[in-house]
N, C-alpha and C positions, 0 to 999 in steps of 0.2 A: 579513480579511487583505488589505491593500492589493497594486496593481500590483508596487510595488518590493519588498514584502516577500515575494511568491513568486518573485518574479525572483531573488533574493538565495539564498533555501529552495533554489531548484530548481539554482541554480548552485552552490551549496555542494553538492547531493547527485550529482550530475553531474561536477564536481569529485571530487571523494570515491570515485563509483563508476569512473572513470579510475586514480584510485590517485597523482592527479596534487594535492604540495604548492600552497600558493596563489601560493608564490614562483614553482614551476617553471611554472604555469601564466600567468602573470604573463609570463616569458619567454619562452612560446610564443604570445606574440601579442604580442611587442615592446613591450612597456611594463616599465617600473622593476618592482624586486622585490615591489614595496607596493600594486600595481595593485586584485589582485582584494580584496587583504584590505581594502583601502578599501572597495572595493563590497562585499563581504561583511559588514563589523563597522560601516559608517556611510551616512551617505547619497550616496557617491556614486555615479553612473549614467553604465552608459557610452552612448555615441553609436550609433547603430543601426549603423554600418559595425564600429566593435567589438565587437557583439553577434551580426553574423555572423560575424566570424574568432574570438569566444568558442567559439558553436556550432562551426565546424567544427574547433576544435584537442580540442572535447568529443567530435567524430563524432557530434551532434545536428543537429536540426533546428532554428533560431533560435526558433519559436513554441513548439517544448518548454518553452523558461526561463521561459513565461507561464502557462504551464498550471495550472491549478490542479489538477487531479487528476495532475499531475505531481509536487507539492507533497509531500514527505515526511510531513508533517501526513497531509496529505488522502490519501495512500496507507494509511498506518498507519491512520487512522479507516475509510478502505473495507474495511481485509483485514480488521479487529476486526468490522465489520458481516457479512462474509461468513464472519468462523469465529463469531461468533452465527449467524447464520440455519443456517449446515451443522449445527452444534452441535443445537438446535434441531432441527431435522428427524431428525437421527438419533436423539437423545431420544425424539420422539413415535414412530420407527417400531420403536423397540426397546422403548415403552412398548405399542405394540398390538399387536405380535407377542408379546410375555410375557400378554396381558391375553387374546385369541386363543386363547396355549395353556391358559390357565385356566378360559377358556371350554370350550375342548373337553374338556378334564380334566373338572368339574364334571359336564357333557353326560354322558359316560363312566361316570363313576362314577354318577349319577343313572340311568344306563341300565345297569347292572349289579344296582344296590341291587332296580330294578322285576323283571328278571328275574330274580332268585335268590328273590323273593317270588312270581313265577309257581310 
C-alpha cells in the first residue's frame, strides 16, 4: 500500500471516527463540498498546509494520516494477530492445566489402586 493510499485509508478512518460527513469536513477547512471526496475516491492530494488544517479540524496529529499502523487495514490485521496469539495461549494454558489435572488424577488413583493391595 502506497503513501497516498494510507493517507486516504487513515483520513477516511479519522474522518469517520469524528462522525464528520466528507462534505462537512470539506467545510471545515474551507474548501467546496467535494474536497475530501476527491482526495478520498481519486487521486487527488492535498498541499501540506491542507494536510495540517486536515489534521487539526480531525484533532490529529498531521503524521497520523501517514502512518501505517494507523491504517485500518493494518489495525484490523494487528488486533486478528493479537486475538490469535491470546487465543493461542489461553488454548495451551487451559490445555495443561486439564492435562495437569489428569496427571494428578492417574497419580492418585495409581496410588490408591498400590495401597488397597498393600
Amino acid at each position: 500500500m502506497g503513501t497516498r493510499e494510507i493517507f486516504k485509508e487513515n483520513l477516511k478512518y479519522y474522518r469517520k471516527l469524528k462522525g464528520l460527513s466528507q462534505e462537512k469536513l470539506s467545510e471545515l477547512i474551507g474548501y467546496g463540498t467535494t474536497y475530501i471526496t476527491e482526495i478520498e475516491s481519486r487521486y487527488k492530494f492535498p498541499r501540506p498546509e491542507t494536510i495540517d488544517i486536515i489534521a487539526e479540524k480531525l484533532e490529529i496529529e498531521p503524521h497520523q494520516l501517514f502512518q501505517k499502523l494507523g491504517c485500518p487495514a493494518n489495525v484490523q490485521a494487528e488486533a486478528e494477530s493479537d486475538f490469535l496469539s491470546v487465543l493461542a495461549d489461553n488454548i495451551t494454558h487451559s490445555l495443561t492445566e486439564n492435562l495437569h489435572s489428569e496427571i494428578a488424577k492417574e497419580i492418585s488413583n495409581t496410588f490408591q489402586i498400590r495401597h488397597k493391595r498393600s
